[in-house]
C-alpha positions, -999 to 999 in steps of 0.1 A, spaced: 341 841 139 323 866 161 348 893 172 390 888 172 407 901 198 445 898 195 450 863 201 419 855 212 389 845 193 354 846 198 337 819 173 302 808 173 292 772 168 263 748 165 246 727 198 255 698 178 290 707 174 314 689 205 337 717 215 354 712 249 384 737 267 418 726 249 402 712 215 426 722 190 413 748 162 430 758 127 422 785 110 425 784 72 421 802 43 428 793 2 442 763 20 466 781 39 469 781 75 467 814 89 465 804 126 461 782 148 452 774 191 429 760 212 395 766 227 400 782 263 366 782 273 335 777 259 312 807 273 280 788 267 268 758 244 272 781 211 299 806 220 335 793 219 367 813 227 396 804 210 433 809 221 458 813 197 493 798 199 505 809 165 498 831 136 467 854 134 437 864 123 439 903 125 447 913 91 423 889 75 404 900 47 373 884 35 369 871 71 338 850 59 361 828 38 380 817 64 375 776 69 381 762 109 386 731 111 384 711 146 417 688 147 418 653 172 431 659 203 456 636 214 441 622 245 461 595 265 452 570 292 443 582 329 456 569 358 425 577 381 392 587 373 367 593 402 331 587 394 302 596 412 271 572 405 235 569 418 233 545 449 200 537 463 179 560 453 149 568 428 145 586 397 111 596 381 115 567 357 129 535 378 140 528 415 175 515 413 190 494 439 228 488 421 249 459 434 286 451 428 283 430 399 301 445 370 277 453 336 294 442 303 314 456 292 329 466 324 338 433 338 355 428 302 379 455 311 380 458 346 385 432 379 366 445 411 379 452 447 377 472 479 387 511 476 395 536 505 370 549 528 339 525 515 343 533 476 352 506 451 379 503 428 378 490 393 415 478 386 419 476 349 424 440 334 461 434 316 447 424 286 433 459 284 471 477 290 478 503 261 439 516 259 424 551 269 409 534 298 418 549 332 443 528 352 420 526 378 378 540 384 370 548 412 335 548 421 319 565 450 281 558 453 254 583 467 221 578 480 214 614 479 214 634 451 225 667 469 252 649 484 266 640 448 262 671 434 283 687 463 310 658 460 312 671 424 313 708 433 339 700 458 364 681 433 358 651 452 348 632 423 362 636 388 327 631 374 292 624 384 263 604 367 227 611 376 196 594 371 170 610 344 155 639 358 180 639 389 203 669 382 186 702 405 182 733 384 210 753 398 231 724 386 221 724 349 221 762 349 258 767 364 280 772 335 310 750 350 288 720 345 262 733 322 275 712 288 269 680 306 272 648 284 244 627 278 243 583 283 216 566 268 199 545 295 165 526 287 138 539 268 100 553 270 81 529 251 41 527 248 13 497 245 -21 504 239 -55 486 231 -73 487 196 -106 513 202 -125 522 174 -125 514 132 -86 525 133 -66 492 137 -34 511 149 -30 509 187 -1 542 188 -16 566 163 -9 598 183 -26 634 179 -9 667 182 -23 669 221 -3 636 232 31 646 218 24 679 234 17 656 270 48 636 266 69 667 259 54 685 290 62 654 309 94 652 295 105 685 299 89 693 337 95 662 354 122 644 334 140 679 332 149 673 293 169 639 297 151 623 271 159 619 236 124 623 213 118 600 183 102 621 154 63 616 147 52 589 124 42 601 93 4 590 102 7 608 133 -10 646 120 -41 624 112 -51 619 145 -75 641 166 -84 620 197 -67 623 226 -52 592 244 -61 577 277 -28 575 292 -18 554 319 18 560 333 30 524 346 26 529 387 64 515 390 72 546 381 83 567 410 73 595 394 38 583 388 18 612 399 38 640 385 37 627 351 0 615 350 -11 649 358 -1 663 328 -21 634 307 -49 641 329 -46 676 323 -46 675 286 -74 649 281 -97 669 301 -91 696 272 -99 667 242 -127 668 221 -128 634 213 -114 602 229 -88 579 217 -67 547 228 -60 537 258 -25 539 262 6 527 287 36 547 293 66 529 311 102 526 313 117 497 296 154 480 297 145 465 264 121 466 240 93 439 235 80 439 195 45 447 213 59 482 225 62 511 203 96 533 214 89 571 218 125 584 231 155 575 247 161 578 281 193 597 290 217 599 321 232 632 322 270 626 330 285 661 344 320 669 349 349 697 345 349 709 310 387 693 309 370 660 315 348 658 282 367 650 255 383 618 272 349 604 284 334 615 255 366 592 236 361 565 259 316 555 246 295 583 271 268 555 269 293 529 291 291 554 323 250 546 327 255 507 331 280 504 353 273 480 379 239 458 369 208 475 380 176 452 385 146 479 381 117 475 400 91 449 385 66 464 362 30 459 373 -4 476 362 
């Protein structure tokens, strides 16, 4: 707790810690419950403020022994949600062309038919009656990315999915949607050739992780998930040849910063190929996991966070583009 005032509460928390407008929050002490409420907003990714609806916390002593505890919200089935989703359009990482054919396990849960004004409805099975599932998703694709984000800033749609690196700045730094959710969507992987006496095609020095976090933070805007070094990673001096797979639209932006950081390097390593995958080969060494921010109203989050965030990036099949050298 980081200030109380009357019967609100100002109460700092972890990144890692999902807090979301209307989770409910007890406040105990010595096992007895002093108060209780409900987050009313979050004022940024660590700073909650908490509403209380009874008790309180004003006459506290020993504030630093008080225990919250986050309690289940009860969250019932929808009848609508409207989703936003990428159309035809590119990405940094793939060029998507989406048709109507449902992705597992969507067409488990959901038939397929014509909604108004060019969207499409997904009508929810009967063998699916009595889950959190919406009723009924509607899904409106874009083509443009600004036209999405202004569908969402309109309350067109209930909530929007974007490609990696997609989002525009002054979309990730509004605070309405600025705790967007995160789908895992594909991964970064690597191949390499064998140069030299070190049998290891992926050894990586300190100057390629710096590289792929450059690449990942400038072009892919953060929406990728890093794996940790290998432990025989902080051996390695040479910097990689890297080679980003030319099916990626975003090609030239990211092989700049390879470029950039080799011409820097002391001594020469592997050859190396970064690409986009849809699954992994044994050949392929994973580096991170590519995410699909999915934005909405804060009082959205907690029910598509209950319903799998992952399920919102594979909605409708989406053939990538061919890989090719």
């Amino acid at each position: 707790m980081v200030w109380i005032d009357g019967s609100r509460i100002y109460m700092a928390t972890r990144d890692t810690v999902p807090l979301d407008p209307g989770q409910p929050v007890t406040f105990l002490q010595s096992r007895k419950t002093l108060a209780s409420g409900e987050v009313e907003q979050m004022l940024d990714r660590a700073l909650a403020v908490v509403r209380l609806e009874s008790g309180s916390l004003e006459k506290t002593r020993h504030a630093e022994r008080v225990v919250v505890r986050l309690d289940a919200q009860a969250l019932e089935a929808r009848p609508l949600l409207r989703l936003g989703l990428p159309g035809a359009r590119a990405n940094p990482l793939y060029d998507c062309r989406p048709d109507t054919t449902l992705a597992p396990p969507w067409r488990e849960r959901y038939r397929l038919q014509p909604g108004p004004r060019g969207t499409l409805d997904l009508v929810r099975s009967d063998n699916w009656a009595g889950t959190r599932w919406p009723d009924t998703v509607r899904v409106r694709r874009f083509d443009d990315v600004a036209d999405e984000e202004i569908a969402l800033a309109r309350g067109e749609v209930d909530a929007a999915v974007f490609g990696p690196g997609e989002a525009s700045a002054h979309l990730r730094a509004d605070s309405r949607w600025r705790s967007a959710l995160f789908a895992a969507h594909g991964m970064l992987v690597t191949t390499g050739t064998r140069i030299g006496p070190v049998d290891v095609p992926t050894r990586l020095s300190a100057r390629d992780q710096d590289a792929l976090h450059a690449v990942g933070t400038e072009v892919l805007r953060g929406d990728v998930e890093w794996l940790p070094p290998q432990a025989d990673d902080a051996g390695v001096i040479g910097m990689a040849f890297w080679e980003v797979r030319r099916s990626c639209p975003g090609h030239t932006a990211m092989q700049k910063y390879f470029d950039a950081a080799r011409a820097s390097a002391a001594e020469p390593g592997p050859t190396l190929t970064l690409e986009y995958a849809n699954r992994r080969h044994l050949s392929d060494r994973l580096l991170a996991t590519v995410r699909c921010p999915v934005v909405s109203d804060p009082i959205w989050r907690p029910y598509l966070r209950s319903l799998g965030i992952d399920a919102f990036a594979h909605v409708f099949e989406c053939p990538v583009t061919p890989t090719y050298p």
